[in-house]
Wavefront OBJ file of the C-alpha trace (Angstrom):
o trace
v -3.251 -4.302 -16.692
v -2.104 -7.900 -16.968
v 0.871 -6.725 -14.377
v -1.805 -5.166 -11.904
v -3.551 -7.595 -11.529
v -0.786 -10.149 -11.055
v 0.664 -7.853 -7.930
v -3.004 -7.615 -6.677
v -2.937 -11.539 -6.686
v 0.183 -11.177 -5.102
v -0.334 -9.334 -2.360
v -3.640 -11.324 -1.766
v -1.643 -14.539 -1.508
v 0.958 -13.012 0.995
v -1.531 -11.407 2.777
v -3.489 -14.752 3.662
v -0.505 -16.711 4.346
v 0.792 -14.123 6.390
v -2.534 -14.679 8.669
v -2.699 -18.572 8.357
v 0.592 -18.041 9.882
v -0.209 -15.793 12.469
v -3.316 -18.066 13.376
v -1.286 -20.972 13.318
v 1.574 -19.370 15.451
v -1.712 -17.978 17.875
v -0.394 -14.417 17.261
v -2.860 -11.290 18.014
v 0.081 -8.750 16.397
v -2.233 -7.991 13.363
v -5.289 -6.942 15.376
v -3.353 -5.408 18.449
v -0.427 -4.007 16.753
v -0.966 -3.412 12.832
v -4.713 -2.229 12.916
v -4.565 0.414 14.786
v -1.124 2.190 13.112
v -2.070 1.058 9.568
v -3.535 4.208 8.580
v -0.203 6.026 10.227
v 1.532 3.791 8.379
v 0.201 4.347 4.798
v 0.010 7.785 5.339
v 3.712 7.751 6.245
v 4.682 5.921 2.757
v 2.799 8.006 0.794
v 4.438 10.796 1.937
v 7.763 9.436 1.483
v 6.882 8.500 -2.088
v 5.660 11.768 -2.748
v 8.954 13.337 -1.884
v 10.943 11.132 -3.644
v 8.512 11.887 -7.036
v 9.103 15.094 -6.424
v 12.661 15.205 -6.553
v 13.360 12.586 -8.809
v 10.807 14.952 -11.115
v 12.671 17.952 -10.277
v 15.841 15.844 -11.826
v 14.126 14.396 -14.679
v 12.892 17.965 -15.592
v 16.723 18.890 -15.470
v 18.213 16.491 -17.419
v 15.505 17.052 -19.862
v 16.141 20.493 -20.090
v 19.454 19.789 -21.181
v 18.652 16.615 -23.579
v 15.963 15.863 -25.911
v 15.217 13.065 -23.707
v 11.343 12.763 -22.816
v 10.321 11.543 -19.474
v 6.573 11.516 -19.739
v 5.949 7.684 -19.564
v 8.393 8.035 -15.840
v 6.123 10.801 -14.654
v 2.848 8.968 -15.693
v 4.274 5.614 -13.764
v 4.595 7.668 -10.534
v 0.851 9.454 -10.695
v -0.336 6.254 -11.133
v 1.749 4.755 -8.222
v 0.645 8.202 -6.101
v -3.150 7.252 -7.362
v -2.980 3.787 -5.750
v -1.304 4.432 -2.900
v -4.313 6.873 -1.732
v -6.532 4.322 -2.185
v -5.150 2.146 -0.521
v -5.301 5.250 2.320
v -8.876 5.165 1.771
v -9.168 2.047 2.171
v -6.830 1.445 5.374
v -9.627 4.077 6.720
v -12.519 2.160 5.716
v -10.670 -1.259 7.755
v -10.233 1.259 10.498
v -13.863 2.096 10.803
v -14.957 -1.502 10.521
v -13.142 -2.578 13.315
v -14.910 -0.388 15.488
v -18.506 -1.871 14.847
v -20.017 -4.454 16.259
v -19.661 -7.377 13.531
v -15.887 -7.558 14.221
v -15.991 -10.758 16.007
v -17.440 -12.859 12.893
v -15.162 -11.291 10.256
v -12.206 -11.114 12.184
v -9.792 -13.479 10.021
v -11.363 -11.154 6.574
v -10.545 -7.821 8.752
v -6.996 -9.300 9.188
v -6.387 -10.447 5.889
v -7.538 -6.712 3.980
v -5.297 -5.141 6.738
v -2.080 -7.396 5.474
v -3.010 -6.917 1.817
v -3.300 -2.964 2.473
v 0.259 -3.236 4.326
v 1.683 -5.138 1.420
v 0.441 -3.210 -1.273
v 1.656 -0.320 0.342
v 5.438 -1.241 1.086
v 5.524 -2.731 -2.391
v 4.515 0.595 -4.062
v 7.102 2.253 -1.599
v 9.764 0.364 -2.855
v 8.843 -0.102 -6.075
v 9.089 4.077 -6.281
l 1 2 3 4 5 6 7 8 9 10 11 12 13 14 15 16 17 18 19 20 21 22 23 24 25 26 27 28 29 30 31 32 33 34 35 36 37 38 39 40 41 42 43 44 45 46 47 48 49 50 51 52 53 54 55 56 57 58 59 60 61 62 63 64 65 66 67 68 69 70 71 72 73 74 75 76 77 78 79 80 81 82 83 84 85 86 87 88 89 90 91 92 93 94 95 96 97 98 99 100 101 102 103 104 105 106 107 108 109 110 111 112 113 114 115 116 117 118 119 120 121 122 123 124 125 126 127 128 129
């Protein structure tokens, strides 16, 4: 739990220095560019997760066949990494919709910031798998 919540803090941290930075630099890339393909982009890292799990499970299964090795702590690591990484879909939708209504304008910099942390989260589950 302890670790959890440290990459959650983590990904917070980047995530609002990554848009101090892009407010300092006067860049629009997270609204105009990220925003609108983060849901594409999740989607796309989930799947590629999901394809590794499944064939470094296919291999684990394999080599346990022929071992007495058990792999269940491994398998229970990537459900869990499979588990967040669709929330954080759901939640890449649930930016997506927001952006649409009309209160945009006064939580623009908040909108931003859950967009980075979303992005973050997700590449660091991708490579963590």
């Amino acid at each position: 739990m302890i670790y959890w919540m440290r990459n959650v803090l983590a990904y917070l941290v980047c995530a609002i220095a990554a848009e101090a930075t892009a407010q300092w630099l006067g860049s629009s890339v997270v609204s105009e560019t990220l925003i609108p393909n983060l849901t594409a982009t999740v989607i796309a890292l989930l799947a590629i997760n999901i394809q590794t799990t499944a064939v470094i499970a296919v291999k684990l299964r394999e080599l346990a066949d022929r071992t007495t090795s058990a792999f269940g702590g491994t398998l229970k690591q990537f459900r869990l990494a499979i588990y967040e990484q669709a929330s954080l879909v759901i939640a890449s939708f649930a930016v997506s919709a927001v952006v649409k209504s009309p209160f945009v304008a006064e939580y623009s910099l908040l909108i931003n910031v859950s967009a980075l942390f979303i992005l973050f989260a997700s590449l660091h589950i991708f490579l963590d798998t």
